[in-house]
C-alpha positions in Angstrom: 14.4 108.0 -33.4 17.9 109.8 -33.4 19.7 107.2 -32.3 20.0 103.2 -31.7 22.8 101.5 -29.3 23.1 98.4 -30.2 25.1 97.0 -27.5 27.3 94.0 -28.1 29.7 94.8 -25.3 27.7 92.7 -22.5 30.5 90.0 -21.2 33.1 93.1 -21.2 31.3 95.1 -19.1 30.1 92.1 -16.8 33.4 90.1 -16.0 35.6 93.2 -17.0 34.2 96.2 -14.9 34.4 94.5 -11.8 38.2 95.0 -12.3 38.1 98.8 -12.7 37.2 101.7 -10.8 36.2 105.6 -10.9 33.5 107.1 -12.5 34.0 105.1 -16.2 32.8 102.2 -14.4 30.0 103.4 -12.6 28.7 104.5 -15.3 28.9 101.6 -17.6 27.1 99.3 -14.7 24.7 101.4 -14.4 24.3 101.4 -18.2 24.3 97.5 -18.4 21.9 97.0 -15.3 19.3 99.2 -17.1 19.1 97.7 -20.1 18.7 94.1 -17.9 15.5 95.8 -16.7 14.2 97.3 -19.6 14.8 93.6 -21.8 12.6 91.9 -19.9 13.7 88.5 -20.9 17.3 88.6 -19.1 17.0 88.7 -15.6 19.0 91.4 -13.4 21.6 88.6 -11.5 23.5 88.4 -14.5 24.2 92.5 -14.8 25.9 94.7 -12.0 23.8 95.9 -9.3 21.8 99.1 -10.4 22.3 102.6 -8.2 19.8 104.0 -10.4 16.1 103.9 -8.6 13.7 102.0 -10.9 12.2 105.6 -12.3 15.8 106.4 -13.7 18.0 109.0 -13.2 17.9 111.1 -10.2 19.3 114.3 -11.9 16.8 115.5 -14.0 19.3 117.5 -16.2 21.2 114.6 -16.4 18.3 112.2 -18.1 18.7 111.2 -22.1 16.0 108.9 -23.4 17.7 105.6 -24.8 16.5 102.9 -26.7 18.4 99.1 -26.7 18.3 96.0 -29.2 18.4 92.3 -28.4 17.9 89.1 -29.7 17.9 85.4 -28.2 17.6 82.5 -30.0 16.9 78.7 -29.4 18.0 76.0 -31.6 18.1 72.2 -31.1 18.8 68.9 -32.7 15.9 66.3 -31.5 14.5 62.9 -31.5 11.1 62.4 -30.2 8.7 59.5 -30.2 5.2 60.3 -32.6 2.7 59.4 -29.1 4.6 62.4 -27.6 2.7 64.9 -28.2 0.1 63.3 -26.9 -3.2 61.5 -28.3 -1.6 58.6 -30.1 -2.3 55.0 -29.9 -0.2 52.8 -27.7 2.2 51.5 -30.5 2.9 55.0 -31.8 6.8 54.5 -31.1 8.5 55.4 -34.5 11.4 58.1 -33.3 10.9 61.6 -35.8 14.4 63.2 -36.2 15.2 66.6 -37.5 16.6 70.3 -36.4 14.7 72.9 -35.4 14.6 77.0 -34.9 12.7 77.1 -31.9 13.0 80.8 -30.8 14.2 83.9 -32.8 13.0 86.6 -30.6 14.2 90.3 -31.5 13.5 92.9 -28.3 14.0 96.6 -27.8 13.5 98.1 -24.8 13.5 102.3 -24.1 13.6 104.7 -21.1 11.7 107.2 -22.2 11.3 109.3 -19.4 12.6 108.8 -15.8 9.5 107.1 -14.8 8.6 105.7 -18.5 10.3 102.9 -20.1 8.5 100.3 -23.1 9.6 96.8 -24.1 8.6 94.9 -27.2 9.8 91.5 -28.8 8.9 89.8 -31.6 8.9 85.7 -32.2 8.3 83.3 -34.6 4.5 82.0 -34.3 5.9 78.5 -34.8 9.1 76.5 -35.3 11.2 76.3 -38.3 11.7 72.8 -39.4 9.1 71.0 -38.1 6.5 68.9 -40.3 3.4 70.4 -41.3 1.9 67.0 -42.8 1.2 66.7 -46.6 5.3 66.3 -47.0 6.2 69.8 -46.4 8.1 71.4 -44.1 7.8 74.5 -42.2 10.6 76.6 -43.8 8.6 80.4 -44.0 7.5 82.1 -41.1 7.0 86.0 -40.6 7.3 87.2 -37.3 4.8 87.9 -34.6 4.4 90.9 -31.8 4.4 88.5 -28.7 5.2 91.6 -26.1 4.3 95.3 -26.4 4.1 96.8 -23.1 4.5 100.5 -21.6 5.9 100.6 -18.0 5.6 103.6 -15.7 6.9 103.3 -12.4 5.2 106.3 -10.1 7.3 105.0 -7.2 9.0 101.9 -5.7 5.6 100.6 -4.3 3.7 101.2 -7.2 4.1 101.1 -10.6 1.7 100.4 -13.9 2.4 98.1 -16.7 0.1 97.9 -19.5 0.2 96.2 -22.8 0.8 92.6 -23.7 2.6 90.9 -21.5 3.4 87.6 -20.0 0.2 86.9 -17.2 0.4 83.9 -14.7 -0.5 83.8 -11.4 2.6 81.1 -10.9 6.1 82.0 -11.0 7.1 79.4 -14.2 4.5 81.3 -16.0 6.3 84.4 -15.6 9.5 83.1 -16.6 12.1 85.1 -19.2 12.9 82.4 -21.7 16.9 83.7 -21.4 17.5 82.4 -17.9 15.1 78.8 -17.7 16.9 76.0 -16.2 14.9 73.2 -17.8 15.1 72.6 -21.7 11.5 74.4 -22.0 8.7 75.8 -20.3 6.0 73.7 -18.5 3.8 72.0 -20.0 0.5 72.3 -16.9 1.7 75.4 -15.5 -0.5 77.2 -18.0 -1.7 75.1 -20.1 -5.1 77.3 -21.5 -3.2 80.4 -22.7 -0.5 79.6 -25.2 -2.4 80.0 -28.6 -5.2 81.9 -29.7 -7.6 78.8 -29.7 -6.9 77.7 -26.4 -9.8 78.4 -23.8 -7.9 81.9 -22.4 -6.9 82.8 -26.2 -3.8 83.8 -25.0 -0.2 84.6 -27.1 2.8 82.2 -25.8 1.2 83.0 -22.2 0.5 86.5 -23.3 -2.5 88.4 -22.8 -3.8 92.6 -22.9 -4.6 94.5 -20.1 -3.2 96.6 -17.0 -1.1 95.1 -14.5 -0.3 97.0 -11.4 3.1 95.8 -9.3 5.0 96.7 -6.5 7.3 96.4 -3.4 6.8 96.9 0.5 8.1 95.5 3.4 11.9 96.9 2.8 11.6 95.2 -0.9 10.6 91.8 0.8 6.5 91.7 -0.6 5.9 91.8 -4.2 2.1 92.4 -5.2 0.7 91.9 -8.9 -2.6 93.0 -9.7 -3.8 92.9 -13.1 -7.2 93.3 -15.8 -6.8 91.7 -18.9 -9.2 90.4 -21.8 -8.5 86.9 -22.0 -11.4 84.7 -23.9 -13.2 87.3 -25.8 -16.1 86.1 -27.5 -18.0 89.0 -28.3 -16.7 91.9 -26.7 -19.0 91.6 -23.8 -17.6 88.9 -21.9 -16.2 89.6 -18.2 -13.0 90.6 -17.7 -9.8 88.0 -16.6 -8.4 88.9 -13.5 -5.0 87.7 -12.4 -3.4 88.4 -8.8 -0.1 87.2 -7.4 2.1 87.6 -4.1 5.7 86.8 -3.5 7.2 87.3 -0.6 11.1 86.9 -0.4 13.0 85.7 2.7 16.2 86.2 1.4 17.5 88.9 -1.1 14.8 90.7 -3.2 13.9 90.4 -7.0 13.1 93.1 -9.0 12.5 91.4 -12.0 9.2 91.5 -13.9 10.2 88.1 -16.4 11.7 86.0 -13.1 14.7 84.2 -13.3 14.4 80.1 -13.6 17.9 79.7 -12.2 20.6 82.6 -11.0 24.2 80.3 -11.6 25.6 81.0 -8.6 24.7 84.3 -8.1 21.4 83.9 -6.3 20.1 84.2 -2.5 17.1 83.7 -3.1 14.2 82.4 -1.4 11.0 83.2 -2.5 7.7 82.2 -1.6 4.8 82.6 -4.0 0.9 82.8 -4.4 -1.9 83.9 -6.8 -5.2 83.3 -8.6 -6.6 83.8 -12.0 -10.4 84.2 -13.0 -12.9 85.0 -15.6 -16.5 84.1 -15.8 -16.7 80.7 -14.4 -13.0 79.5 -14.6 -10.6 80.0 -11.2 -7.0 79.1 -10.6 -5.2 79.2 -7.6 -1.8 78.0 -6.5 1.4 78.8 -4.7 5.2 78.1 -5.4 8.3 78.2 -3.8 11.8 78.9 -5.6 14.9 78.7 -3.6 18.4 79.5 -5.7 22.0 79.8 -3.2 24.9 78.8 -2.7 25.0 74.6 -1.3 28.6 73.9 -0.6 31.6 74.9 -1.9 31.2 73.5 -5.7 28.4 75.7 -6.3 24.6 76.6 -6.1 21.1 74.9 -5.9 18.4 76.0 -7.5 14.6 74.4 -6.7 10.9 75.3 -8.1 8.1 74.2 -7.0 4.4 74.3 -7.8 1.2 73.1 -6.8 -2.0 74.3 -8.7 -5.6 73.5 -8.5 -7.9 74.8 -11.4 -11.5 74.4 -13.1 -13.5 75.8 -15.8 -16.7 75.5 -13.7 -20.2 73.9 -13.9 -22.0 76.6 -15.3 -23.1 75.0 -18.8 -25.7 77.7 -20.2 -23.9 80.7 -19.9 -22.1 81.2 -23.5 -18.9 83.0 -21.5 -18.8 79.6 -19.8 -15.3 77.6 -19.5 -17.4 73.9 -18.1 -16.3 72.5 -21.9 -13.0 73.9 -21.9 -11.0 73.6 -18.5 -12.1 70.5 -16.8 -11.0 70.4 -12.6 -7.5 69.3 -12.1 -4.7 69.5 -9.8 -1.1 70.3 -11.4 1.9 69.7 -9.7 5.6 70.5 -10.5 9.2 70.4 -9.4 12.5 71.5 -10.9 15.5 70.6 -9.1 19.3 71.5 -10.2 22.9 72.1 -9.0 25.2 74.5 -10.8 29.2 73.3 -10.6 30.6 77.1 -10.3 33.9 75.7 -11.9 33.3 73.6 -14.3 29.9 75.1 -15.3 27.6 72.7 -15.6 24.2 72.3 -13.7 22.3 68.5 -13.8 18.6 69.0 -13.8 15.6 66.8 -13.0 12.1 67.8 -14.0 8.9 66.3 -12.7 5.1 67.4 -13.8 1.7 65.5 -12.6 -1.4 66.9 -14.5 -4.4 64.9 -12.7 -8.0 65.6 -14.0 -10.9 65.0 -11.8 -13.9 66.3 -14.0 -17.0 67.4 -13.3 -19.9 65.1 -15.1 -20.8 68.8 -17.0 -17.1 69.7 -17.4 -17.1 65.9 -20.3 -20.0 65.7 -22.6 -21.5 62.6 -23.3 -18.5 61.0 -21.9 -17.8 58.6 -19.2 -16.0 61.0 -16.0 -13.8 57.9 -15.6 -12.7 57.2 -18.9 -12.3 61.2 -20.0 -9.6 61.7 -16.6 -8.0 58.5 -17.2 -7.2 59.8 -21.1 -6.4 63.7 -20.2 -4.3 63.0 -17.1 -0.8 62.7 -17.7 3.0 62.9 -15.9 5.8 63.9 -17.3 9.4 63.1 -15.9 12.5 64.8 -17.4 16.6 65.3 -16.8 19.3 67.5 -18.4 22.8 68.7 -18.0 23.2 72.4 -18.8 26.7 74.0 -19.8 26.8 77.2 -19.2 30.5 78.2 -21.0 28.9 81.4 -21.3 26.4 81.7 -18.4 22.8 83.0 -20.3 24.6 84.4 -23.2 25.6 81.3 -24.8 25.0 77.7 -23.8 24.1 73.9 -24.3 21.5 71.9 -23.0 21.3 68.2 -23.7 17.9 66.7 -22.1 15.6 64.1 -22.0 12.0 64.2 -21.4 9.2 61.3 -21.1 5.2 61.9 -21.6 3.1 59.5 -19.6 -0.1 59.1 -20.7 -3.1 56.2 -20.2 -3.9 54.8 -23.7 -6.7 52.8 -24.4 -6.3 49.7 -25.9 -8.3 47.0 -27.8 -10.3 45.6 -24.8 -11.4 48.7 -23.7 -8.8 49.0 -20.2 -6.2 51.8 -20.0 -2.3 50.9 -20.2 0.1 53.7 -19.3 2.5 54.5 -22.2 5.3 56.4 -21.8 7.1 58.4 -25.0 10.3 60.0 -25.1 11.9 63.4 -26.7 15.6 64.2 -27.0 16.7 67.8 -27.8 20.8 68.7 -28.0 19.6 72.4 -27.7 22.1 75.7 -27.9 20.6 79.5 -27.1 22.3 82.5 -27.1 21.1 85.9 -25.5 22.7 89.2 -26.6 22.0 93.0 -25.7 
C-alpha cells in the first residue's frame, strides 16, 4: 500500500461544492460520491450525484487505484427495565442505568480496478459498559471482522459481490447502520442470524457467500441473488439461499447497505420482496419504503414490513431448523417526518412478533403456552436531531417490550418493560 487518504474533508465538499464550479469541483464530487459507494455503510443521498459509471473511470489512462478510511460510532446514555430483554418474571421492574459504546466500526473501502472495488469494517463483538454478571463490567474488547467483501461490477445489470456481507431478504436487514432512522435495528426482522449461536450462525446479520445484483428496467428493478453458508454443522449441510426484488417507482437506489431515512433528500418509493432458505427453514416477505418531500416543512419517510417464516416440521433430519425457528408472522412499521429547518425528525416504531408453532416445532411443550411466551410487540418513539445530518447527531428514544408472563396461577398477563437511550453517533470518511 503506497498510499492512504484519509478524508476528513466530507461536510466541505458536500455543502461547499455546490457553490463552485469548473473542473476542481467536478472532480471532488466525483471523489466524494465514490467513496459513498465504496463505504457501504453511508448511503449515496448524502454525497453529490456520481458521473462516474459504477465500474469507475471511463478513461483507462486516467484510472489510479485508491483506498479510503472511515469510522462511525454509537454511544448512548440509557435506562432500561431488567424484564426487557426479555424472559423475566412479571415483577422484574428495577430500572439498570449506565453508558454504553455501542458501535466502534472502523471501514476502508478501495477501487482497485475500474470494475474491482473491496470493503471491510471491523466492530466490537459486544458493547463496552454493559454488565457481564459476577460484578464486572465489560471494559476490554478486541475487535471483530464483521464485513470483508470483494465487489466486481461486469456491467450495470450485473455485478458479483462476494465475501461477508450483510444478507436479508427484507430491506431493514440490509440497512447501513450510518443512515437508520429509529434508535436501532429490528428486533423480528432477522431475528436467527445475529450471533454465531443463533439457528443461521450468522455475524450482526452477516453471513459468507456470493451474491449476484443488478439493475434493469432504466435502473427501476433491482435483483439480488445470493449462496451463502449459513448454519454449518458439519460441512455437509445445504447451502442458504437468499433472493430479493425491489422495484422503485420513483428515483433509483444504487445502494447495496440501503438508506433507513434520506433527510430531505429522498424520492423514493420502493417496493420490495424476497425469500431466504436452507434445508427445512423458509422466509418470505415484502416491504415498502417511501422517503419525499410532504409539504413545505420537510420530508416523510415510511417502512414497512410484513414477514412470514418457519423452521419446518422435519424433526429427523440433523440439518433440520423444527427446534430452532418455530412459524411466525412479523410485522413492522417505521414512520417519521424530518423538519428541513429546524432539523429534527419525530419517529414512531411498531414491531408484532406472533408465533403460531407447529406441535414438532415445541418439544414436550404445550403449542398454546410456548406462543403465548415467545410472541411479543414492541412499540417505540424518538426525536432525531440531525445538526449535522448522518455525520453527527442525537437521538433521544423510547422503547417498550410487550411480552405474556406467566404468573402464579398458571394464566398469562401481558407485561410491558421500558428502555431509554440519549444516543449520539457520528459517521466520518
Amino acid at each position: 500500500m503506497k498510499r492512504l487518504v484519509l478524508s476528513f474533508g466530507f461536510m466541505s465538499v458536500l455543502f461547499g461544492g455546490a457553490a463552485q464550479a469548473g473542473g476542481f469541483s467536478d472532480k471532488r464530487d466525483e471523489k466524494a460520491a465514490r467513496k459513498a459507494r465504496l463505504l457501504r455503510e453511508f448511503a449515496s443521498y448524502a454525497a453529490p450525484v456520481d458521473s462516474v459509471p459504477v465500474s469507475g473511470q471511463t478513461d483507462v489512462a486516467d484510472f489510479k487505484p485508491s483506498i479510503h478510511v472511515g469510522a462511525i460510532v454509537h454511544m448512548f446514555a440509557s435506562a432500561e427495565q431488567s424484564g426487557f430483554g426479555g424472559g423475566a418474571m412479571a415483577e422484574a421492574k428495577e430500572w439498570n442505568k449506565g453508558f454504553t459504546l455501542y458501535r466502534a466500526r472502523v471501514l476502508v473501502g478501495g477501487q482497485l480496478s475500474r470494475k474491482g472495488s473491496f470493503f471491510m469494517e471491523t466492530d466490537l463483538p459486544s458493547p463496552i459498559g454493559v454488565q457481564l454478571g459476577n460484578n464486572t463490567k465489560n471494559v476490554k474488547v478486541a475487535p471483530i471482522i464483521l464485513d470483508a467483501q470483494y465487489e466486481h461490477a461486469f456491467s450495470n445489470a450485473f455485478q458479483l459481490i462476494a465475501g461477508m456481507q450483510l444478507v436479508s431478504n427484507n430491506r431493514n436487514g440490509l440497512q447501513g447502520a450510518a443512515g437508520l432512522m429509529a434508535n436501532d435495528f429490528t428486533y423480528f426482522q432477522y431475528p436467527y442470524n445475529l450471533f454465531a449461536n443463533s439457528p443461521l450462525q450468522g455475524n450482526f446479520g452477516r453471513d459468507l457467500g456470493v451474491n449476484a445484483r443488478g439493475f434493469v428496467l432504466k435502473d427501476k428493478l433491482e435483483y439480488r441473488l445470493g449462496v451463502f453458508t449459513g448454519r454449518n454443522l458439519d460441512g455437509q449441510a445445504p447451502l442458504r439461499v437468499v433472493g430479493r426484488v425491489a422495484y422503485n417507482f420513483l428515483d433509483a437506489e444504487k445502494d447495496y447497505y440501503y438508506a433507513g431515512t434520506k433527510l430531505g433528500n429522498g424520492n423514493t418509493f420502493a417496493w420490495g420482496a424476497g425469500f431466504d432458505a436452507q434445508g427445512s427453514y423458509y422466509n418470505i416477505g415484502t416491504d415498502v419504503f417511501i422517503d419525499k418531500k410532504a409539504g413545505n416543512a420537510g420530508s416523510v419517510t415510511l417502512n414497512a414490513a410484513f414477514q412470514y417464516m418457519t423452521g419446518g416440521t422435519n424433526v429427523n433430519s440433523k440439518y433440520s431448523f423444527a427446534g430452532l425457528i418455530p412459524r411466525q408472522n412479523v410485522q413492522f412499521l417505521e414512520l417519521g417526518y424530518y423538519f428541513t429547518k429546524s432539523k429534527l425528525q419525530p419517529w414512531v416504531r411498531f414491531e408484532n412478533q406472533d408465533i403460531s408453532a407447529k406441535k414438532e416445532q415445541v418439544g414436550s411443550e404445550l403449542v398454546a403456552n410456548f406462543d403465548k411466551t415467545k410472541s411479543s410487540k414492541v412499540y417505540g418513539a424518538g426525536l432525531n436531531y440531525f445538526f449535522n445530518g448522518s455525520n453527527t447527531n442525537l437521538r433521544l428514544s423510547y422503547v417498550a417490550r410487550q411480552y405474556n408472563v406467566a404468573n402464579s396461577s398458571g394464566d398469562y398477563a401481558t407485561k410491558s418493560y421500558g428502555q431509554f437511550w440519549l444516543q449520539v453517533q457520528f459517521f466520518i470518511f
